[in-house]
C-alpha positions in Angstrom: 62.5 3.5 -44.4 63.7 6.7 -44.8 66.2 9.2 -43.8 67.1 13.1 -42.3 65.3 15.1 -44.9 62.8 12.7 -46.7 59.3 13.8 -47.5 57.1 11.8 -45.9 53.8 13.4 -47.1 54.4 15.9 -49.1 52.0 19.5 -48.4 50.6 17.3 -45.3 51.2 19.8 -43.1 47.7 20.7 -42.8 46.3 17.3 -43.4 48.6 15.1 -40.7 49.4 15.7 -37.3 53.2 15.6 -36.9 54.8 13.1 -34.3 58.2 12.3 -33.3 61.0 12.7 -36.0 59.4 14.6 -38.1 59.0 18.5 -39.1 57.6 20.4 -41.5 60.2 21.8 -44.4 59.7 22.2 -48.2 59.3 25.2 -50.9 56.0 26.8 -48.8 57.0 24.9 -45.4 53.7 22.3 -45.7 55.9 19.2 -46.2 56.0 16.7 -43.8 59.5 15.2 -43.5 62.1 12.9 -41.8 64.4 14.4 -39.2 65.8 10.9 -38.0 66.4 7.3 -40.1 64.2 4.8 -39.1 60.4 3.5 -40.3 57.5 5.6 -40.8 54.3 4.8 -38.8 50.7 6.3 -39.4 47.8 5.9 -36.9 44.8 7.7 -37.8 46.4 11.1 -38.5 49.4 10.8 -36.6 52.8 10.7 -38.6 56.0 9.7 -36.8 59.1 8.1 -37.8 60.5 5.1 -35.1 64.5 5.5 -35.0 66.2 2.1 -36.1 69.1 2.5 -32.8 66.8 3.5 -30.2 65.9 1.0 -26.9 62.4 -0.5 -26.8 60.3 1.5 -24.8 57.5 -0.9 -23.3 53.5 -0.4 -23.9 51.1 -1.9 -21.9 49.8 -5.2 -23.5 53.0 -5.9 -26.1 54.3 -9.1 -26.1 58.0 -10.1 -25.4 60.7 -12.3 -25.2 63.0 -11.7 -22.6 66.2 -13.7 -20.6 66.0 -13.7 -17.1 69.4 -12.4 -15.7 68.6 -12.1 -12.1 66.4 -14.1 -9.6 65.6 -11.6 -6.2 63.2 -11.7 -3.7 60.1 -12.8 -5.0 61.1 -11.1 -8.3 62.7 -11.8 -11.8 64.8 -9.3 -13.8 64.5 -10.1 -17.2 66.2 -8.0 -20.5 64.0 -6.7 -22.6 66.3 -5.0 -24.7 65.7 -1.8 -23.0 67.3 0.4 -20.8 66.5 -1.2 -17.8 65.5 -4.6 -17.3 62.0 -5.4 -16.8 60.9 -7.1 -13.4 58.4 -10.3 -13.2 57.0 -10.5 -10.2 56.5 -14.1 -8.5 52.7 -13.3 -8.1 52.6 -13.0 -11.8 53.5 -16.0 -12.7 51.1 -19.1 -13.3 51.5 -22.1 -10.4 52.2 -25.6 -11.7 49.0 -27.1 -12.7 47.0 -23.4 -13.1 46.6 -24.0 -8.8 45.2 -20.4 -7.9 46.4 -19.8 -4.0 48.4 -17.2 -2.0 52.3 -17.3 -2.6 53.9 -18.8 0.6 57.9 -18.7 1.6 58.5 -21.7 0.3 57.5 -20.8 -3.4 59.9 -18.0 -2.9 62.8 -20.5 -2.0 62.0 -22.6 -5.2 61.7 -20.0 -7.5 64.6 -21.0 -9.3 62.4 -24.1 -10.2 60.1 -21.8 -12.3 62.7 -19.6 -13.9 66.4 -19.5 -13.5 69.2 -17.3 -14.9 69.7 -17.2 -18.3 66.2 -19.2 -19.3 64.5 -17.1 -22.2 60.6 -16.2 -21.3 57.5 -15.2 -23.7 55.7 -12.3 -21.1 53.5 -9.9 -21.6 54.0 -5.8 -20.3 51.6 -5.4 -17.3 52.6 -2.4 -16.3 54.8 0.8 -16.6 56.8 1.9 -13.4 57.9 5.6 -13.1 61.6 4.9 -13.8 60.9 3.5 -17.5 61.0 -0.3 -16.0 58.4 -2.4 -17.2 56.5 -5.1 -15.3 55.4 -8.3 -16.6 53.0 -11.4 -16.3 53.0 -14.9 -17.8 49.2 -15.9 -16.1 48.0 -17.5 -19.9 49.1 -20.8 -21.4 50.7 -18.7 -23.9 53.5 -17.4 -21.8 56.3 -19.2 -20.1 59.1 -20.7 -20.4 60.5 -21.1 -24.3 62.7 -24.6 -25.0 63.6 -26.4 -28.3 63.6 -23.2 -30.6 66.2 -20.8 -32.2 66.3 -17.2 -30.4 67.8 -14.2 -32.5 67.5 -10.1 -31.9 66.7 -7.6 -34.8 66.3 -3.3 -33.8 62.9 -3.5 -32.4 61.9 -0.7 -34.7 61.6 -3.5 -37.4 58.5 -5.5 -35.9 55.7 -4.2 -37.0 52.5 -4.0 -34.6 49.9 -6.3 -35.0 46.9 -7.8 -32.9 48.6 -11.1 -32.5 52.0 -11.4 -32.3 52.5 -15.5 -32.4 52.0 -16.7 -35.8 52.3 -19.9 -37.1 53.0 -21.0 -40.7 51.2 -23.7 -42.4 54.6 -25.4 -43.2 55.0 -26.4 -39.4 57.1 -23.6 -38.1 55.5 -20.9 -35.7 57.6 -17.7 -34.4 56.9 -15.6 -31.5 57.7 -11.9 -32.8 58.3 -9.7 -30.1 57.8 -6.4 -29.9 60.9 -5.6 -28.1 62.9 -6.9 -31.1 63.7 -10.7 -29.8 62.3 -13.1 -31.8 61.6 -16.8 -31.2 61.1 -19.7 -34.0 60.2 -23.1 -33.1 58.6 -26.3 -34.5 54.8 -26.3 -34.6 52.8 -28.8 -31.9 52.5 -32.0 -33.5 48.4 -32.0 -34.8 47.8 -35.5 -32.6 48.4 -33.3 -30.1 52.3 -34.8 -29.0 54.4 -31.6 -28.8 57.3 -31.3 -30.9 58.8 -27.8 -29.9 55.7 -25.9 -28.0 57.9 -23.7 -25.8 55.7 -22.9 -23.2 54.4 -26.8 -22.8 55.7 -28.2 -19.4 56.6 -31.8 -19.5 54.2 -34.1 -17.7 54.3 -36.6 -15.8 52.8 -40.0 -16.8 49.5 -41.2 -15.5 48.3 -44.2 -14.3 45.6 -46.2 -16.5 41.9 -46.6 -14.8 43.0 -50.1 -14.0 46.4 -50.0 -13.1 46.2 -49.6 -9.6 42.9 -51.4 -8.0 41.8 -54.1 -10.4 43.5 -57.3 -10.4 43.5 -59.3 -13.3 42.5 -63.3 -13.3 39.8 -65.0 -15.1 37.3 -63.7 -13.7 38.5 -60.4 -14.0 40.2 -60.1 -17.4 42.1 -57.3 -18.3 40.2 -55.1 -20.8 40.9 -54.9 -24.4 41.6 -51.6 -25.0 43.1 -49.7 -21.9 42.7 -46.0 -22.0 45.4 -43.2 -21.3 45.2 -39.9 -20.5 48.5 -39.0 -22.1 49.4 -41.0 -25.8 53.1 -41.5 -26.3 54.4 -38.2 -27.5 55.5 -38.3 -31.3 59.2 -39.1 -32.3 60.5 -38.0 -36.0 62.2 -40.0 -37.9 66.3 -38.9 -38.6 64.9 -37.7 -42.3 61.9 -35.6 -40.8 64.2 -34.3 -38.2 66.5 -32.6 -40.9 63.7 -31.1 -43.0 62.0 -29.6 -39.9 65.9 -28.2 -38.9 66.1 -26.9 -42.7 62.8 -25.3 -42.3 63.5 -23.6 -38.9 66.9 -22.6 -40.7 65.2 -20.9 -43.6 62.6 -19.3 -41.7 65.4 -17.2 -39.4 67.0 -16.5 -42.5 64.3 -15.1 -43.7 64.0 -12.6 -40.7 67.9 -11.8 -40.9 67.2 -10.7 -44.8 64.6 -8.5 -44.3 66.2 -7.2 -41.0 69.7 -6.8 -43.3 67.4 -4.5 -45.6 65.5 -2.6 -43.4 62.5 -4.1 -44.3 58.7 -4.4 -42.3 59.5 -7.9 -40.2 55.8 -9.2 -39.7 54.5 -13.1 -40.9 53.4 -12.1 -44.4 56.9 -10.5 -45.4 58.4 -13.8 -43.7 56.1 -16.0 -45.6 57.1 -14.2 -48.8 60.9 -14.2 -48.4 60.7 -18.0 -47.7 58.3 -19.2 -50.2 61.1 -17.0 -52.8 63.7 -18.6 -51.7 61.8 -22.2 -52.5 61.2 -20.9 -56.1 64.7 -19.7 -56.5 66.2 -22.9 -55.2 68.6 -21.8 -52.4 69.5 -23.5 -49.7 69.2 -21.7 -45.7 72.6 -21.0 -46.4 72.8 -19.4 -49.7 69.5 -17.1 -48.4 72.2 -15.3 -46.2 74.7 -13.9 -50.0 74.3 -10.1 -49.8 74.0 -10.2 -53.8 70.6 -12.5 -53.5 68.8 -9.8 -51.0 67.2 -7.7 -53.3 65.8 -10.7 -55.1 64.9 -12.4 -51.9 62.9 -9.6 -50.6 61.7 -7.5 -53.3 58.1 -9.3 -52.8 58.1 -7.9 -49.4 59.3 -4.6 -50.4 56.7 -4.4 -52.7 53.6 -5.5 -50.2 55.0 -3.2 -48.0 54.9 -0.3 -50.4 51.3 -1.2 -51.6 50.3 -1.4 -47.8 51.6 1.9 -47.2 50.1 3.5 -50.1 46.4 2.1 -49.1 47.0 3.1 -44.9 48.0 7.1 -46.5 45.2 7.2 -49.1 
């Protein structure tokens, strides 16, 4: 992070192409340096610097978590944490059961069914409209509707980009960072393939066995030993396992709240590293939050973050 008269890259004034928040300053005027607080990005030969209070401003393919605050006709208004609220269109959503057909009038008088006020959405920006609104879709498994998870906001000058932007840890947790600073953290899908917490996993309905509805059963046709089913019982934790995966959860936001409280990067490997210091230094999800303990917390971040830096400038 840096702030209003910073060097950024010092005599890169003829090496860097200056972006927003920056100017050039310094003893012979060839120093690249901050003109705003915020985080410094690099692309290629592109400096900028992303201010830490300014709205998220939408790009076509970033992913997002949003809450629907408005249900029209045939459209969602969802906040995105920007200045106006993006709009989901019913044609961009995904049918119940992936069925791929026309949207009729009576889909527009259930739409409450797929998304009501107040439910929290993972989307992705489709599109950018001329007034700065931004227009989503949630036609991939990976989008929908979120359940069963802990929602929290950091400045959405904090996330840093990536290719994917759903991560999850090899503890059981997995978070949904997105890009417009709203952040999701749930329990990871059970490996047997019950779901604990997927959030976009729509309950289902249970089927009927092979045999269950035409073949009677007498002697001389016996049940069979083994009956198949198309969907196993899901998996229920045990009281104990339920608390660890709440404590993990617990810790893992925390984790984001400390680096957020810092000013630091907020991407999986500075999460992973807060967390897994917080194990070594024996703190409970509660004690992670003590102002005096940040510095310890996230110094392995800091220092990642610093090394990364130094390798994207060289």
């Amino acid at each position: 992070m840096v702030v209003p008269g910073d060097v950024i890259a010092p005599g890169g004034g003829s090496l860097y192409m200056r972006g927003h928040g920056t100017f050039l300053g310094g003893d012979n005027n060839d120093d690249i340096m901050a003109s705003v607080s915020g985080m410094v990005e690099r692309v290629d030969k592109l400096i900028c610097v992303r201010s830490l209070r300014c709205r998220y401003l939408g790009e076509i393919g970033d992913v997002v978590v949003g809450r629907v605050t408005q249900v029209g006709q045939g459209k969602w208004r969802v906040d995105v944490n920007s200045r106006v609220d993006a709009v989901l269109l019913l044609s961009s959503i995904d049918l119940p059961g992936g069925v791929l057909r026309k949207r009729t009038y009576s889909d527009e008088l259930n739409m409450r069914t797929f998304y009501a006020e107040n439910d929290l959405i993972c989307a992705e920006v489709h599109s950018l409209s001329g007034n700065g609104a931004m227009n989503l879709q949630t036609r991939s498994h990976r989008y929908g509707k979120l359940l069963n998870g802990i929602f929290m906001a950091i400045p959405p000058t904090l996330i840093k980009r990536s290719k994917s932007h759903m991560h999850t840890f090899d503890f059981g947790v997995s978070v949904i960072f997105g890009n417009n600073g709203y952040i999701w953290i749930y329990v990871t899908a059970d490996p047997l393939g019950a779901v604990h917490g997927d959030p976009t996993q729509a309950a289902q309905e249970e089927q009927p066995t092979a045999h269950s509805e035409t073949t009677p059963t007498s002697a001389e046709n016996p049940p069979p030993a083994t009956t198949p089913t198309t969907n196993p019982q899901p998996y229920r934790p045990t009281p104990a396992e339920q608390i660890e995966m709440r404590t993990r959860l617990a810790r893992v936001r925390n984790s984001v709240s400390t680096l957020a409280s810092v000013h630091c990067w907020v991407h999986p490997d500075a999460v992973s590293a807060v967390y897994q210091e917080s194990l070594l230094q024996k703190l409970t999800p509660k004690e992670m939050l003590n102002p005096a303990l940040w510095a310890s917390l996230t110094e392995p971040a800091r220092t990642s973050a610093v090394d990364l830096y130094a390798v994207s400038s060289s």
